[in-house]
N, C-alpha and C positions, 0 to 999 in steps of 0.2 A: 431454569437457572441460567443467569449470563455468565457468557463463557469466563471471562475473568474469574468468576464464584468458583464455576468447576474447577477452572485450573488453581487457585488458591488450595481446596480442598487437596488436589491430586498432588501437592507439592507439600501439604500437610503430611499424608501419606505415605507420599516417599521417603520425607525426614525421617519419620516413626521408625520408618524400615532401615534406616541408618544410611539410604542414598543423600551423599556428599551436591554442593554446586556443580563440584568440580567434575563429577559423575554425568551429571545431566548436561553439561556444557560439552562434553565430551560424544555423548549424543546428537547434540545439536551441530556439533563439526562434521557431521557424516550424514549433513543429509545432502541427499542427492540433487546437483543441479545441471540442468540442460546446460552442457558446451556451449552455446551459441547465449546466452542472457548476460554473461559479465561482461562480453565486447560489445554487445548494444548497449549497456549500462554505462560505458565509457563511452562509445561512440557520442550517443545523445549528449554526455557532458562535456566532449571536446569540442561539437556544436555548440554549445551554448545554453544547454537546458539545464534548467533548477530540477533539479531530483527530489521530490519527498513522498516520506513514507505515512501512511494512511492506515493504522492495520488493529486491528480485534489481540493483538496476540500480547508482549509486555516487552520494557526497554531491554531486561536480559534475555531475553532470546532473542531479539531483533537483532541486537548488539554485538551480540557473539556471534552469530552466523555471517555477519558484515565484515565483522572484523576476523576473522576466521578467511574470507574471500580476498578479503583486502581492499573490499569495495566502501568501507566504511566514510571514508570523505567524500565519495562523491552522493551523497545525501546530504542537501542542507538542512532538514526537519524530520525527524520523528514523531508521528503522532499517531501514539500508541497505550496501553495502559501502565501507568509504572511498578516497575518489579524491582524490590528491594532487597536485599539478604536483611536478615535481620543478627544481634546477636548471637543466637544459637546456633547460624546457619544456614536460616530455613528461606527459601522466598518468598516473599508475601506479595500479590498480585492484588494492586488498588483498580478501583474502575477510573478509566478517563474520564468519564462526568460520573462525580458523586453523586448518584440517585440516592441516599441514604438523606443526604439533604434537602436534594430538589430534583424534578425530572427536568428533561431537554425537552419533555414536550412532543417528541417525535414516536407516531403511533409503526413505523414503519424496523422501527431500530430496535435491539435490545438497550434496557435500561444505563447499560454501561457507558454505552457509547452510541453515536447520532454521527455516522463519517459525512452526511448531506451538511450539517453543520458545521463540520471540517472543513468542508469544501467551499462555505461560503465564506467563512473567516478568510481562507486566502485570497478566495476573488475579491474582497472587501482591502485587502492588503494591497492589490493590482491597484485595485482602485486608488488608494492613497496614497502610491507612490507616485502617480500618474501617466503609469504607462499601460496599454491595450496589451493585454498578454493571451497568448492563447491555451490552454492547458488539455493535455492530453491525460485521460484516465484509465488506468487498468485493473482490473479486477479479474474474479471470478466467485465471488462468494454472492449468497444473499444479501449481505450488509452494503453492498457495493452499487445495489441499485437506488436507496436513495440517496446517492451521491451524482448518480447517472441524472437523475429527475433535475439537479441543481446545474448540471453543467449549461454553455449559451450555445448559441447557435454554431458559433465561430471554434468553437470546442472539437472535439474528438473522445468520443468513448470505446476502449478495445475492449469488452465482454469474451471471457473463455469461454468459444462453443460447445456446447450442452453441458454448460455448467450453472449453477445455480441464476446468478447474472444472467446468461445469454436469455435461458427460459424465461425471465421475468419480461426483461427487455422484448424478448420476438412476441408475445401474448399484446402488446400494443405498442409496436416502435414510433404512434407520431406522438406519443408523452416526452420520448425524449429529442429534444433539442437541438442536441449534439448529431455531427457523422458519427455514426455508428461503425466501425470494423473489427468484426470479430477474426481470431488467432486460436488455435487447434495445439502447437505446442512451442517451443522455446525457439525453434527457428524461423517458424510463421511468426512467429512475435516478432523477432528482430527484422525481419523483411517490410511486414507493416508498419513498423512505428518508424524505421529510418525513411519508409515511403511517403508517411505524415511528415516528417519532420524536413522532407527535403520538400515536400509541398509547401509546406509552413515556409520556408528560408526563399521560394521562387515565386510565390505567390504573388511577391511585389520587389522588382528589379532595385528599385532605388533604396531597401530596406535593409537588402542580403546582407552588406558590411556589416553593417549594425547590430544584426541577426546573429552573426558570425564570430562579433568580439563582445556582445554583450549576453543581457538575458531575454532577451525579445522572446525567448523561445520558455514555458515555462510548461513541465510536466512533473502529475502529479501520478505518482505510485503506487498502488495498494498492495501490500502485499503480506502473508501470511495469515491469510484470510481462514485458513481452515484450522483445529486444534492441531496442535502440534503437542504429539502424545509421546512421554519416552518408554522408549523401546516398539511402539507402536506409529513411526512418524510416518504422516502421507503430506506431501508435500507438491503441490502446482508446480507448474515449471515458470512460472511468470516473475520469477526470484525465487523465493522462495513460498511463496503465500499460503 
């Protein structure tokens, strides 16, 4: 069953049982996150990177834990499954691609969602605007490696070691493309990715200003890659994922 289905079900469930939004959001304010992830989250955006989110999970729980941290604007996209209240109360969790209509086609994804097709949209979006962007990926879930297969050369993928991702990825690392740096927990993350990103910004002398006041720099986020269960939340440290 794709996760969206399950979680539509578990929030059927909960309504019955007379658990409120407001119940569950309240949940969702208390998940625990690594001290060191909201100032690499700003840092990278005070450099110049586009932040966007990538993730299996739905716009109200993304939403509220974002805005809960107070991280919320430094995300320029969400791309996630949407979560509605409906009249009665209840949340109703749609899939990001309607497979009830038509599949994405992708043997690697669940039916709901294809994040490698994610991943290409934006690079197609580089493309059109017509600047060379480089994009850095983070994951840790199974759904994150075919987004890994889609990244370029000139890319960066951070996989969480011995996490679903890493195992994929180490089973044949020249399928991917991308520099590979794996990150263990929230302050290996932020050491890594400011050490990418200050590569990225030195890489080429005559760039850095540019680098520095525009978006030259473009990284893309996955995060809440796992179910986020209430009363039962397990939670990465790579945001929240």
């Amino acid at each position: 069953m794709p996760f969206n289905s399950l979680m539509a079900r578990m929030m059927k469930e909960l309504h019955d049982h007379g658990k409120t939004i407001e119940e569950i959001k309240q949940v969702l304010r208390r998940i625990p996150i690594h001290p060191r992830v909201i100032p690499a989250i700003k840092s990278a955006h005070a450099l110049g990177c586009e932040l966007r989110i990538v993730s299996d999970a739905n716009t109200l729980f993304i939403e509220t834990v974002l805005e809960h941290l107070g991280i919320r604007e430094y995300f320029s996209e969400i791309n996630t499954n949407p979560g509605l209240v409906d009249e009665q109360g209840r949340l109703i969790v749609s899939p990001y691609h309607d497979f009830t209509k038509s599949s994405h086609g992708c043997s690697r994804c669940p039916p709901n969602m294809c994040k490698g097709l994610i991943i290409e949209r934006i690079q197609a979006s580089f493309t059109k605007e017509g600047n060379k962007m480089k994009m850095i990926y983070l994951g840790d879930g199974a759904g994150d490696y075919c987004p890994s297969l889609r990244l370029k050369a000139e890319d960066y993928m951070m996989p969480r070691k011995n996490f679903p991702v890493w195992d994929l990825i180490s089973q044949n690392r020249t399928l991917v493309k991308a520099t590979v740096r794996d990150w263990t927990d929230g302050e290996a993350m932020e050491r890594i990715l400011m050490g990418i990103i200050n590569e990225i910004i030195s890489s080429d002398e005559e760039e850095m200003e540019k680098m520095l006041s525009s978006d030259h720099c473009k990284i893309s986020v996955g995060i809440v890659h796992e179910p986020l269960v209430p009363l039962a939340l397990q939670v990465p440290l790579n945001l929240v994922k």
